[in-house]
C-alpha positions, 0 to 999 in steps of 0.5 A: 142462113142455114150455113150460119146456123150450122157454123153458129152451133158448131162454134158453141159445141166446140167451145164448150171444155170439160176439164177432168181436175184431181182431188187433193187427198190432203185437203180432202175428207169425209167425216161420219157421225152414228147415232146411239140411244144412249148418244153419238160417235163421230170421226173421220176417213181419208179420201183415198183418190177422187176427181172432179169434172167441169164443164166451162165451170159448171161441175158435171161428173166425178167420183172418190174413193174413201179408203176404209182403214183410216176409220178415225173415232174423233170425239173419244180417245185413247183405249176406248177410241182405239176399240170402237175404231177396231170394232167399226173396222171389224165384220160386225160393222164395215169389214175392212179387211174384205173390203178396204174402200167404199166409192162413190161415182156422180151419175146425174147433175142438176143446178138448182139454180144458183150458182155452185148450187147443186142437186147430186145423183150418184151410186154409192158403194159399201161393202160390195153393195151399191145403192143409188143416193141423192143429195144437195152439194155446193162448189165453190172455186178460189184461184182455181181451186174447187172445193164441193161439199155436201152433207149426206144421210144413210141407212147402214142396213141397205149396206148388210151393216146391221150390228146393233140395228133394232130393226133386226135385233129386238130387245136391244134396249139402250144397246140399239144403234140407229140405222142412219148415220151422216156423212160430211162431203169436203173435196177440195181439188188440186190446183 
């Protein structure tokens, strides 16, 4: 009895795989959204490198690494795009030049209960600064091709991003830029 039970148990940890799949940068990305009193800016950044882990299906770790100089405004262009793009690139806000990628690396996984169903623990570095979030996320898998996304919201100012911010500058008027900003999720895997 015991010899069957420690051959069942070793049978079903073995047959469990985690299988470690790349992201594909060019199907991948993350767009942002901030928030203004006087409106919004939204646009993209490209996904620099990332991978995804299953274990026999089941997502269970990961992490991507957002390259900071692809900073994109997408709602406005020309003169004005290219200056709010410089400007989020400068040290008021992310500081490309000292720090070119943000990263995020999954610590924690929990099914929610449905399949692809997923509640996210992970630390989040800007700037040099890490901070552990959580977030709901869905993966999806088509032909052997996984794509998760999430949707996600941040406060800039845990990250020393504070130009602008009311919670720091008074009397900004209609110049105050919120603190929190979203952050849209899509990595999709290579095959």
């Amino acid at each position: 009895m015991i010899k069957s039970l420690l051959l069942f148990t070793t049978t079903l940890f073995l047959a469990a795989t985690t299988v470690g799949v790349s992201v594909d940068t060019e199907a991948s990305q993350v767009t942002w959204k901030g928030y203004k009193v006087t409106g919004s800016h939204e646009g993209t950044i490209a996904v620099q490198e990332g991978d995804l882990e299953f274990t026999d299906g089941v997502l269970t770790g990961g992490g991507f690494t957002i390259n900071m100089s692809t900073i994109k405004a997408t709602d406005i262009s020309g003169g004005s795009a290219a200056k709010l793009e410089g400007h989020l690139k400068s040290a008021d806000f992310f500081g490309v030049e000292a720090h070119p990628t943000a990263t995020f690396k999954i610590t924690k996984v929990v099914s929610r209960g449905m399949e692809g169903d997923y509640r996210i623990t992970g630390d989040i570095t800007i700037k040099e600064t890490t901070e552990s979030i959580r977030f709901n996320a869905k993966v999806i898998e088509a032909d052997g091709v996984y794509t998760a996304t999430a949707d996600l919201k941040l406060d800039r100012t845990d990250f020393d991003v504070r130009y602008g911010s009311g919670s720091f500058i008074d009397n900004l008027g209609d110049k105050t830029i919120y603190d929190e900003f979203d952050l849209g999720i899509t990595l999709v895997t290579k095959k």
